[in-house]
VEXVEXTI-744224 format. One record per atom (N, C-alpha, C): residue number from 0; x, y, z; atom name. Coordinates in Angstrom, 1 decimal. Layout:
// residues N
> NUM; X; Y; Z; CA
...
// end
This chain:
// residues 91
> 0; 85.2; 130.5; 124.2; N
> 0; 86.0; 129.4; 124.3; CA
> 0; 86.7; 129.2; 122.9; C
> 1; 88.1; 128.7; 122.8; N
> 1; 88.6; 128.4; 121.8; CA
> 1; 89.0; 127.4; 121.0; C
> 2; 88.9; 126.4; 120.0; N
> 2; 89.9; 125.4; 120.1; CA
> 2; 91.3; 125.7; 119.5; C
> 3; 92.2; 125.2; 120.3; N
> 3; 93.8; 125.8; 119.7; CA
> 3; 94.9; 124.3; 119.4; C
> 4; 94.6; 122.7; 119.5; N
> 4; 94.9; 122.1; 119.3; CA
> 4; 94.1; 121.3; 118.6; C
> 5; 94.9; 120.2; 117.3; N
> 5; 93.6; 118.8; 117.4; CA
> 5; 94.5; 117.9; 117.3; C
> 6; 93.8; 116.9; 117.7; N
> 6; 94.3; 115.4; 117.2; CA
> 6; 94.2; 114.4; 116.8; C
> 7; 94.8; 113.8; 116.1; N
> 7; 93.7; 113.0; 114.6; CA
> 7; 93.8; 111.4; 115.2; C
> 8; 93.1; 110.8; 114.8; N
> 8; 92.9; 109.2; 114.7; CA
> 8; 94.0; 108.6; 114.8; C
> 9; 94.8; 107.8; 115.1; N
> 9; 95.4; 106.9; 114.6; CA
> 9; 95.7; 106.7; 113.6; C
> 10; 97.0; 106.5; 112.8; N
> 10; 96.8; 106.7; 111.1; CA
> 10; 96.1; 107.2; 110.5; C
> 11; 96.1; 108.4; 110.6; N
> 11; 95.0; 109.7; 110.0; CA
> 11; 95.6; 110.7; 110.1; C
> 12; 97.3; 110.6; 110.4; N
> 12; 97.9; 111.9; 111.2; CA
> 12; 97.5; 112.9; 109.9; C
> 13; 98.1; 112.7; 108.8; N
> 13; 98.3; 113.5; 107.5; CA
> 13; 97.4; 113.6; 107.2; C
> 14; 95.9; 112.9; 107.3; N
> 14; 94.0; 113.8; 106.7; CA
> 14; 93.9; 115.2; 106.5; C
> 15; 93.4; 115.4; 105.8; N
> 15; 92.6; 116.5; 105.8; CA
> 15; 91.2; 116.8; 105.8; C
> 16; 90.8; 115.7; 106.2; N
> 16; 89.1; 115.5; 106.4; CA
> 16; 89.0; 115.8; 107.9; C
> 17; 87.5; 116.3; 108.2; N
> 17; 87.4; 117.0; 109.1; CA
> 17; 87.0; 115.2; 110.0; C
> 18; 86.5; 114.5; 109.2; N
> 18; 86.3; 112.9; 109.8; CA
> 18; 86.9; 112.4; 111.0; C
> 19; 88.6; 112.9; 110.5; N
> 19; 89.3; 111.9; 110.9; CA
> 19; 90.1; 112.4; 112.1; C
> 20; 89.4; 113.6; 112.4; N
> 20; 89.6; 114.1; 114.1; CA
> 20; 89.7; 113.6; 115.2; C
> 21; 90.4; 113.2; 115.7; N
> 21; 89.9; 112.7; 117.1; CA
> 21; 89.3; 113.5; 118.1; C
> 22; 89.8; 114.4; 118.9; N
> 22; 89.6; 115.3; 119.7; CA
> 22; 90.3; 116.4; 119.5; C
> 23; 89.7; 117.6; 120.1; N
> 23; 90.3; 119.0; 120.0; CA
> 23; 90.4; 119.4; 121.6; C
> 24; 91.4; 120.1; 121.6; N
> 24; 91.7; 120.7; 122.8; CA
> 24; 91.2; 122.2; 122.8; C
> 25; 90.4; 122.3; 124.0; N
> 25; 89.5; 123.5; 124.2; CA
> 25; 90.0; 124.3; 125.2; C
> 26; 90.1; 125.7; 125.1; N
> 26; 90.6; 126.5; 126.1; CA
> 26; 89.5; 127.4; 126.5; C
> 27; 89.4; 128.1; 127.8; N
> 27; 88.6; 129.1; 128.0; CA
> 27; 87.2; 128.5; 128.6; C
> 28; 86.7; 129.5; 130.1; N
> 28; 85.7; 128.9; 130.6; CA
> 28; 85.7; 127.9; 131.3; C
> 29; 87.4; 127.4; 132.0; N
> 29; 87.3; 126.3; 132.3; CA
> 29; 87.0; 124.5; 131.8; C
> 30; 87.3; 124.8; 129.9; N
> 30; 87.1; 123.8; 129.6; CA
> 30; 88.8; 123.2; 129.2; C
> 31; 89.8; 123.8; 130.0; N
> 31; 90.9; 123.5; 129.3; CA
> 31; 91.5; 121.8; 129.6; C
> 32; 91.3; 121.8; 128.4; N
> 32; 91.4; 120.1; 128.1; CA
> 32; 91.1; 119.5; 126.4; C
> 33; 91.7; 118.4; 125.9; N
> 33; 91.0; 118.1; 125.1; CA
> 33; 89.9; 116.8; 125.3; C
> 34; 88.9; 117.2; 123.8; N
> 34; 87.5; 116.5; 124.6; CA
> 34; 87.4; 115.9; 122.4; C
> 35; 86.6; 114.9; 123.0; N
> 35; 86.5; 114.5; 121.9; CA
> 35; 85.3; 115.0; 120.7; C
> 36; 85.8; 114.8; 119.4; N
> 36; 84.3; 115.8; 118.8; CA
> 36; 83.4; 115.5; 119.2; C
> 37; 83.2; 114.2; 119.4; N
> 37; 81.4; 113.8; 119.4; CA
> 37; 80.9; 114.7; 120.2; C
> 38; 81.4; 114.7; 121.2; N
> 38; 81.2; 115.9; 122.4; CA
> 38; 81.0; 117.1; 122.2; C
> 39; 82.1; 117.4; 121.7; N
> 39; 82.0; 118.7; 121.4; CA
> 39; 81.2; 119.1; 120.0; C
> 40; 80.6; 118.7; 119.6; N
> 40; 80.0; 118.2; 118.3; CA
> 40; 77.9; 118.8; 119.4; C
> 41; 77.9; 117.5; 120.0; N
> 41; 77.1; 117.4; 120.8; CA
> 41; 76.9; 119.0; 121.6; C
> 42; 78.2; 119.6; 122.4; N
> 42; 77.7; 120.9; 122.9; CA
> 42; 77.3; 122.0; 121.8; C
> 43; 78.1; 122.1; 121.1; N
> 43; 77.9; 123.3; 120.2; CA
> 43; 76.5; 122.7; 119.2; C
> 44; 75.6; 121.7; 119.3; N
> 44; 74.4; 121.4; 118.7; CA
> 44; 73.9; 122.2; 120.2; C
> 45; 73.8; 122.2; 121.3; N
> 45; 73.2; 122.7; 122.2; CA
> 45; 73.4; 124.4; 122.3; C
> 46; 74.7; 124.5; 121.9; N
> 46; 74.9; 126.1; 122.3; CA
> 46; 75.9; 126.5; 121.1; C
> 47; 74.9; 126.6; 120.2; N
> 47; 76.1; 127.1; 118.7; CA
> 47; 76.5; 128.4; 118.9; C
> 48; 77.5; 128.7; 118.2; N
> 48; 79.0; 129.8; 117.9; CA
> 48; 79.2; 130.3; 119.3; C
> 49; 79.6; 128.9; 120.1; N
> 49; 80.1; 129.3; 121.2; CA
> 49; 81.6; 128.8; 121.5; C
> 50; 82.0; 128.0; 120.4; N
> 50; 83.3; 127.8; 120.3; CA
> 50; 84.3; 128.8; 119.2; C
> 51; 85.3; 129.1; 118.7; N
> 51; 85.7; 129.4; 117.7; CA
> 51; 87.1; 128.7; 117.6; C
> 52; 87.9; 128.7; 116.4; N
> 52; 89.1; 129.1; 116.4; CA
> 52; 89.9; 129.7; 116.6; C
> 53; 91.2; 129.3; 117.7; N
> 53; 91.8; 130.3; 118.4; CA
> 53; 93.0; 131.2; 117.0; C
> 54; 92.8; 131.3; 115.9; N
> 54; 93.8; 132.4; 115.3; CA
> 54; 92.3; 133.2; 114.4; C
> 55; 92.9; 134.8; 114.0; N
> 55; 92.2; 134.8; 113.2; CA
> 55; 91.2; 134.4; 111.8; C
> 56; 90.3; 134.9; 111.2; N
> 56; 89.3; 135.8; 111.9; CA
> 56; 88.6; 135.2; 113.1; C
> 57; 88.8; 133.9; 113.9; N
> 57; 87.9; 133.5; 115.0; CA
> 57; 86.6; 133.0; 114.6; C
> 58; 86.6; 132.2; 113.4; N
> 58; 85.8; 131.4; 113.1; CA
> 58; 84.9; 130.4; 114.0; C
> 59; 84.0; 130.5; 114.2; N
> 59; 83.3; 129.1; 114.6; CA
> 59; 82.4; 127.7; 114.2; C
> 60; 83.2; 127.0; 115.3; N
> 60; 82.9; 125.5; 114.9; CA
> 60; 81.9; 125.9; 114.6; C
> 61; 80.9; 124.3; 113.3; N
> 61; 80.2; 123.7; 113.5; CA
> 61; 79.9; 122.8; 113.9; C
> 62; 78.6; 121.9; 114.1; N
> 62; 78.5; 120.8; 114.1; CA
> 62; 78.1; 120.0; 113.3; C
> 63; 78.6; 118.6; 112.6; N
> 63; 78.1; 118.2; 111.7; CA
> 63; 77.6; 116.8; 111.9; C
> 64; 76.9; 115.9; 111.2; N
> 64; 76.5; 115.0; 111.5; CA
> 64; 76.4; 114.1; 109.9; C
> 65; 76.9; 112.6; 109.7; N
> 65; 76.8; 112.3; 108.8; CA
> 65; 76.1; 111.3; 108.4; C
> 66; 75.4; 111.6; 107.7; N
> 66; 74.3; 110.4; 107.0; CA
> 66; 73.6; 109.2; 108.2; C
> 67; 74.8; 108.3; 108.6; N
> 67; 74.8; 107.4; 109.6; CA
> 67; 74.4; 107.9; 110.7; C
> 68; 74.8; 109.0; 111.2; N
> 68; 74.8; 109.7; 112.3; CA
> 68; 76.4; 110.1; 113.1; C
> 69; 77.4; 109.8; 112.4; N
> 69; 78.5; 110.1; 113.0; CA
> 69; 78.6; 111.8; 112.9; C
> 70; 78.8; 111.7; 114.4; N
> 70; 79.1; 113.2; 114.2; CA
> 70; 80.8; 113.7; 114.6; C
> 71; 80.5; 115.0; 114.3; N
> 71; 82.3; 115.6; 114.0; CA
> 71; 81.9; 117.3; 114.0; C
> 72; 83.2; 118.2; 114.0; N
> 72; 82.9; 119.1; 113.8; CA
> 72; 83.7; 119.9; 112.5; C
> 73; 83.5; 121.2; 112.2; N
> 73; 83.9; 122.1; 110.6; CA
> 73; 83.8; 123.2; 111.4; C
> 74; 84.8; 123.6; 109.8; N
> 74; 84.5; 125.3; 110.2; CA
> 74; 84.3; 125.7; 109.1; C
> 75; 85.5; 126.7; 108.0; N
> 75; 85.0; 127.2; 106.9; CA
> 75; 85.7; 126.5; 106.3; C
> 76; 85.4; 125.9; 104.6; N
> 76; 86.0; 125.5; 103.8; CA
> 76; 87.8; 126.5; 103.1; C
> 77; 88.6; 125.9; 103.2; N
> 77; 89.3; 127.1; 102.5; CA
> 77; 90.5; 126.1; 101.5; C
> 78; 90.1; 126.3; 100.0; N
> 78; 90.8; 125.8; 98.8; CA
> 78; 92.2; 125.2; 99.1; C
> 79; 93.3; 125.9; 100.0; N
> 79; 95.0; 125.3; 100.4; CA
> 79; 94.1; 123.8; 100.8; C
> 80; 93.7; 124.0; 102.1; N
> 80; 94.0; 122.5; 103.1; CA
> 80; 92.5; 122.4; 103.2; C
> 81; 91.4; 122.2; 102.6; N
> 81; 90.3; 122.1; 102.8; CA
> 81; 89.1; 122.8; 104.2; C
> 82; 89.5; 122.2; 105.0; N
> 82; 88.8; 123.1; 106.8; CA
> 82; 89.7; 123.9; 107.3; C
> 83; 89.5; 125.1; 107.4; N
> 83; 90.2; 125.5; 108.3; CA
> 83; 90.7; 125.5; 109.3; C
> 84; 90.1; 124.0; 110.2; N
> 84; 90.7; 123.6; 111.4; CA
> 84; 92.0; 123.1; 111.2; C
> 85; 92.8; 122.4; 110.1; N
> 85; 94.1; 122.3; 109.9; CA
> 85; 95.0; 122.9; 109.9; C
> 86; 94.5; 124.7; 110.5; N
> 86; 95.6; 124.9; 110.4; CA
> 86; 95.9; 124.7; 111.8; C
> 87; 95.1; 124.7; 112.9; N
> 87; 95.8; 124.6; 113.9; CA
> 87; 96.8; 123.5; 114.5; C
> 88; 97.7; 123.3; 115.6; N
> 88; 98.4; 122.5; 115.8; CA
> 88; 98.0; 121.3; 116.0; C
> 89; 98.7; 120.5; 114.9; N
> 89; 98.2; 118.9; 115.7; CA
> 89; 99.5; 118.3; 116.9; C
> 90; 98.8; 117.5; 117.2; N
> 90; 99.7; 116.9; 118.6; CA
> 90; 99.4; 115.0; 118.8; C
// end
C-alpha cells in the first residue's frame, strides 16, 4: 500500500510538521481512500512497513505517538522540508 496524497488541518495548509496532518490518502489493497492518521497511525502500530511512500526510494511510514498520546505518522527526516511526507501532494 502506498500513501500518495495528504491533507493538512485547517490553517495548517503551509506546516511542515508532521502534527498537522489531517489525513492521508492510501492506495493499494483496496484501501483507496483517504483515512485519517490516527488510524492509520493505529494500523501500521499493528502491521509496521506496511505502508510506504508512493515516489521513490518508497519509504515507510511510521508511527508516532506524542508525549500526551496524540498520535500521527513520519517517515524520514530530510534537511529541504523536514519529513519527507511533504513532498507528496497536498489537496
Amino acid at each position: 500500500m502506498y500513501a500518495d496524497k495528504l491533507h493538512m488541518n485547517p490553517g495548517y495548509e503551509n506546516s511542515y510538521r508532521p502534527q498537522d496532518i489531517e489525513s492521508l490518502h492510501i492506495v493499494g489493497s483496496g484501501w483507496d481512500g483517504y483515512y485519517p492518521v490516527e488510524y492509520v497511525c493505529n494500523f501500521l502500530l499493528r502491521q509496521p512497513e506496511s505502508i510506504q511512500l508512493d515516489f521513490y526510494p518508497f519509504e515507510d511510514l511510521q508511527p508516532a505517538i506524542e508525549p500526551y498520546g496524540r498520535r500521527y505518522v513520519v517517515s524520514s527526516p530530510d534537511p529541504q522540508v523536514g519529513d519527507t511526507l511533504f513532498y507528496l501532494a497536498k489537496s
